[in-house]
N, C-alpha and C positions, 0 to 999 in steps of 0.2 A: 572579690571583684574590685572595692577599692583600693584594695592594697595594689593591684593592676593597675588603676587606671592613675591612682597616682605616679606608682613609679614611671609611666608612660611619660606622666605630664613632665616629671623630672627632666628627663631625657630630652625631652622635644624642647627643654628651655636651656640645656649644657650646651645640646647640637652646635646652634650656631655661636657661640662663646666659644665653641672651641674653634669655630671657622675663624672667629674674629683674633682671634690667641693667632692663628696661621697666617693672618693677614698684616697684623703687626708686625710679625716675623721676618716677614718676607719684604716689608715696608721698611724695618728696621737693617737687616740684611744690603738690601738696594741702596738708602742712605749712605751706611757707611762705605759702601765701594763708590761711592758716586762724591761722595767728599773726598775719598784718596786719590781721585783722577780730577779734580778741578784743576786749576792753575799751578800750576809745580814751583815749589817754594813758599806755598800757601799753608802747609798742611798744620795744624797745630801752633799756628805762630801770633796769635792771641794767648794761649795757651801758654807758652815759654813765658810769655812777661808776667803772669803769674806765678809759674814755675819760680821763675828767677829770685821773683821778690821776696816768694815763702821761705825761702832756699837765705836767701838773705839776712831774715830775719830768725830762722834755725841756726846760722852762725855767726848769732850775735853783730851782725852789719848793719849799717844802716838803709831804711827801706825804698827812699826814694835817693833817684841819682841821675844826675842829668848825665843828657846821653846826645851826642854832638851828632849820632847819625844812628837811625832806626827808631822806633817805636820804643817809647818810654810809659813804666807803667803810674800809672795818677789816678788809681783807682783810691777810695779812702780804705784804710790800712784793716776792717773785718775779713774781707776776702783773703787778702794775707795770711791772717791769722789763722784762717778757717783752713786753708791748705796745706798749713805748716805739715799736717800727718803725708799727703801725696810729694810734699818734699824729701822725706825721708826715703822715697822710691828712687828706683835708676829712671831715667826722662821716660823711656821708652813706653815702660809699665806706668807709667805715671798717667801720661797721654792714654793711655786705652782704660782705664779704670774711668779717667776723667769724661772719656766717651762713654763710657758705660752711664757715669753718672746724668750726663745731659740728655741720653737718649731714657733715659727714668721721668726725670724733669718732663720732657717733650708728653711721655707717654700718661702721668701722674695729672698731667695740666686738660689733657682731654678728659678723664675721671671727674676731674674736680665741675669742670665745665656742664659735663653730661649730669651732675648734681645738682648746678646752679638751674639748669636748662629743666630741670625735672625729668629726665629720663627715665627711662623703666626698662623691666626686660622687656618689653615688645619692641622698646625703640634700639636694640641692639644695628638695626642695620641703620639708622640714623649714625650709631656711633661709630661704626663701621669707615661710614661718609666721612669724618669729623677725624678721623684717623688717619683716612688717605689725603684729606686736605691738609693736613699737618706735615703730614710726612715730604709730601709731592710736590714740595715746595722751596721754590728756588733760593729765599733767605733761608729756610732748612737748611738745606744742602752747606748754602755758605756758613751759616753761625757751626757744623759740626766741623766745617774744613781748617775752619782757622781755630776751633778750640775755646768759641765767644759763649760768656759766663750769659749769656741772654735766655735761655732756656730755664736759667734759674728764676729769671725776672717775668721770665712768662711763668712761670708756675705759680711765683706770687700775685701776677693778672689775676688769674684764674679764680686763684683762695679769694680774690677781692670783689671777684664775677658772685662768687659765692656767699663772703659776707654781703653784698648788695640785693642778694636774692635774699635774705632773709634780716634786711634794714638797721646788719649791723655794722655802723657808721665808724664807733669805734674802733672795731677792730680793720676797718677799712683805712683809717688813718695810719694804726700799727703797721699794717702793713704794708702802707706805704712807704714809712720810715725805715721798713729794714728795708724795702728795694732802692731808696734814697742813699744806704750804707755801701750800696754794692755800685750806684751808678748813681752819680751825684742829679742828674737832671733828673731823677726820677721825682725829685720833692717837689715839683710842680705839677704832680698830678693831685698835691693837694686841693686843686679847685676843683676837683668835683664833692668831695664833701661841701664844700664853700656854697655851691651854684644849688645846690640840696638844703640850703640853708643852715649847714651843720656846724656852726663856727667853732662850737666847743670841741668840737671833733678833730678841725684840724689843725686847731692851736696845739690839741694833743699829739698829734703825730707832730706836729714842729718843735715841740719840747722834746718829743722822746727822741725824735733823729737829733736834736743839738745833743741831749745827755750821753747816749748812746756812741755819737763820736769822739765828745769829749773824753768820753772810757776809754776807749781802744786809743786813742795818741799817749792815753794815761799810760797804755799796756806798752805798747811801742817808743814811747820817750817823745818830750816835749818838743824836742828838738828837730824833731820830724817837721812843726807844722810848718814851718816858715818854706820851707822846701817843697812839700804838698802844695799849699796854697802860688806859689809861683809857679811850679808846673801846670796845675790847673790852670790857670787862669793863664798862663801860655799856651797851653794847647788848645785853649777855646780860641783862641785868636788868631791860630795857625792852621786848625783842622782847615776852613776853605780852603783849598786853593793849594797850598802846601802839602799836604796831607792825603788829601781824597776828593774827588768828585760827593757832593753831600745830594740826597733825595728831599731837600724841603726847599721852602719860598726862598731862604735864603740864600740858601744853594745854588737854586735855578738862577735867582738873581746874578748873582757873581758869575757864573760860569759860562750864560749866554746874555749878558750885558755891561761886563766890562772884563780887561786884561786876566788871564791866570794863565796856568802853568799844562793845560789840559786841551781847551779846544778853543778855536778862533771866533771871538763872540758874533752870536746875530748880528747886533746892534749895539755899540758900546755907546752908553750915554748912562750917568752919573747917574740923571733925570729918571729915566726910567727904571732901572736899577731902586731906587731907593719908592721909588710910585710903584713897582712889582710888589717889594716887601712892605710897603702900607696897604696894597691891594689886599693881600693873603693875609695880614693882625686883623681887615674888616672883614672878611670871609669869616673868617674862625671866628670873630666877635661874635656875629650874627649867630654860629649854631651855639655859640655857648649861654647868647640870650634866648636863645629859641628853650636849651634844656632846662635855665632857671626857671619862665615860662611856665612850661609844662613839663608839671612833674609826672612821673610816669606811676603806675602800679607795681607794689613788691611783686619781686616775682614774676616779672612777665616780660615780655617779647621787649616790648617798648622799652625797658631799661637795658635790659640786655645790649640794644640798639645806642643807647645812650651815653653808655659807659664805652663802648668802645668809639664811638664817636671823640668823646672827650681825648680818649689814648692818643687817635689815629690825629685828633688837631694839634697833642704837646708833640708828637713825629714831625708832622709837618713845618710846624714852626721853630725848631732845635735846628739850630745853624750844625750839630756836628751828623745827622741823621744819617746815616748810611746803610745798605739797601738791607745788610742782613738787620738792620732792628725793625725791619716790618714785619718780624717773625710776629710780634707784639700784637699787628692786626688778624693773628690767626683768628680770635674768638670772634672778631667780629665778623669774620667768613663765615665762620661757621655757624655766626643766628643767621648771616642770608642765607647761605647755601642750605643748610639742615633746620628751619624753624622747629621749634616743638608743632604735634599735630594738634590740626583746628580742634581734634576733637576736646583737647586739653584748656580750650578757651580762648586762641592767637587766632589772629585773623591771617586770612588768604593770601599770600606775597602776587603780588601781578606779574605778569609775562618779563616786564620792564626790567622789574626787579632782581627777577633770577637773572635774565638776559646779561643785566650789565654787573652783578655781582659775578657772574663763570667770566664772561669778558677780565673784568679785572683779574679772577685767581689765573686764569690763563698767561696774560700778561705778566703775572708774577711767576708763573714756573719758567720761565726762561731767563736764561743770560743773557745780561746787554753788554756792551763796552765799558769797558772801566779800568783806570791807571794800571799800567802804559795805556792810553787811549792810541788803535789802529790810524795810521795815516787817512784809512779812505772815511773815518770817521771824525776826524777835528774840523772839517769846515764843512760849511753851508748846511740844509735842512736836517744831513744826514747828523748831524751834531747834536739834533736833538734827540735821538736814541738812546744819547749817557745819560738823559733824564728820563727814560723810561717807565722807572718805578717812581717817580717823581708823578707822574703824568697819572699810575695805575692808582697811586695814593689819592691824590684829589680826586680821582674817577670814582674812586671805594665811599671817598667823604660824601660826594652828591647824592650814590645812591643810596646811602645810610639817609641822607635828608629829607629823602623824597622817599623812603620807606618811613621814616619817624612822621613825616606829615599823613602820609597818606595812612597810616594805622590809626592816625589819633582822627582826622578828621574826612578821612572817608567812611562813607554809608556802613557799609559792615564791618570798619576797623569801630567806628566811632560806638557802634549799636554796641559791638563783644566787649570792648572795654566800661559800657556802664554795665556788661551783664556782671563781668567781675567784682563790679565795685559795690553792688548790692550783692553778689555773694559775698 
């Protein structure tokens, strides 16, 4: 009879694993045809400029090259390197394995998450949740159409959701430093070991991204850098306005209060323009003194909340943000939308909460206007739609704010969290 009643119990905990296996499927399925119908011309063309470059440096060329018209790649030269093997493919094959690869990434970065988060087999249909918010998701959609390496950047979120769950700082820095290899703004997420008090930590990660790039120009030849370094710092000066419509303060700045190339401003005035992007460095100030503040418990809801707070402020304030890197704030949907259960020691999310967390993911599954901006959308109110996800980002930051307060310092967030701390 227990060999019964275990083999029962088996069964009754594959069941839904295997539903969840069919749901990915089908989620993964959907994805990819729903990337091949976005905007035609779009399809893989982040993609190519890695192609190109790996392809470059497989015959012996040189890896950066300015380029008078289209998209030039100015990534730092590891991702190069790392593709050289998908260069030696025909494009075609090359392109689909590469999807193959980033829909691994997408699906690998919810695992890691549902670890940090302490999940269990019971919470299968939490994970379930966590899978469709991933998926169903209109920067999704966009980072598989164009081919965008960000899937790999969220997988390293996640590793870092994970060493954060378990207070390892150091390896929180590492891993910063390789996502700093792959995307140069990423080394400003070394303030949240900073804001943690963790200075040794992320002096560490600032040595290991300097040695670690130093190598790879070592690999690629010295001659690269002068070339690198001017592209770079040309294209942060170009993305506004040139380039793309951006999702952060200084985005919004430029694009509805003074002249570009996109829509006809609200309000063109210097004045305000430059009072917007001071307004949004004291916003973000505030929650990053709020985190130093109050530090949160390993382990729990509250940092979960914290860490992706910190993310979703270095998006908002990156002059080049554009809408597919809010793939980045998946995790942070995901502690509102899915918390760990109360029973597990988290406190209760409010009506509010959920309310204005679905409002936001909602918001993000759809497309808004973006370069060519539609005529009936470059002037007057309707102009504010190209900021759309501009608008869902800061909407995600408040309600992250007003969930971190209210967990720390409401009646039953306040109570659970010292029951923690004497466990």
């Amino acid at each position: 009879m227990d060999k019964i009643r275990t083999s029962l119990e088996i069964r009754a905990q594959w069941r839904p694993l295997l539903l969840l296996i069919l749901i990915g499927w089908f989620l993964l399925s959907s994805a990819y045809s729903s990337a091949l119908h976005t905007t035609p011309g779009v399809t893989g063309i982040d993609f190519r400029l890695y192609y190109d470059a790996a392809s470059r440096l497989l015959h012996h060329q040189p890896l950066y090259q300015f380029r008078a018209e289209g998209d030039t790649y100015v990534y730092p030269p590891p991702l190069a390197i790392a593709l050289q093997p998908l260069a030696a493919l025909p494009y075609e094959r090359a392109l689909n394995f590469w999807f193959f690869l980033t829909a691994s990434c997408l699906t690998l970065s919810v695992l890691l998450y549902a670890v940090a988060a302490r999940y269990t087999w019971r919470d299968l249909a939490l994970i379930g949740v966590i899978l469709i918010i991933g998926y169903r998701f209109w920067p999704t959609t966009m980072n598989f159409a164009l081919g965008q390496v960000n899937f790999f950047i969220l997988l390293i979120v996640c590793a870092i959701y994970l060493a954060d769950s378990r207070k390892l700082f150091t390896a929180i820095s590492l891993l910063i430093a390789c996502a700093a290899l792959v995307k140069t703004w990423m080394i400003g997420l070394l303030i949240y070991p900073l804001l943690r008090n963790r200075w040794r930590a992320a002096a560490l990660g600032a040595v290991t991204y300097a040695v670690l790039l130093i190598t790879s120009f070592a690999l690629v030849g010295w001659h690269e850098w002068h070339t690198f370094s001017t592209l770079t710092a040309g294209y942060a000066n170009q993305t506004i306005g040139q380039i793309a419509t951006t999702q952060s303060f200084p985005g919004f700045a430029y694009l509805h209060f003074g002249p570009n190339h996109h829509v006809d401003p609200l309000l063109a005035s210097t004045l305000l323009h430059h009072c917007f992007i001071l307004l949004g460095l004291a916003i973000i100030g505030s929650g990053f003194f709020y985190i130093y503040k109050n530090p949160p418990q390993p382990a729990s809801y509250e940092a979960r909340l914290q860490l992706g707070l910190v993310i979703l402020s270095l998006l908002l304030l990156l002059p080049m943000c554009q809408s597919e890197y809010f793939v980045l704030c998946l995790p942070l949907l995901w502690t509102l939308l899915a918390p760990t259960p109360v029973t597990q020691g988290e406190p209760r999310l409010s009506l509010l909460v959920m309310a204005g967390s679905f409002a936001v993911y909602f918001t993000f599954t759809r497309s808004w206007p973006s370069p060519p901006i539609p005529e009936a959308y470059r002037h007057g109110l309707r102009s504010l739609t190209v900021s759309a996800n501009f608008f869902a980002a800061f909407s995600l930051w408040l309600v992250t704010i007003y969930a971190l307060i209210r967990t720390r310092f409401g009646k039953r967030g306040a109570t659970q969290i010292q029951a923690t701390a004497l466990a």
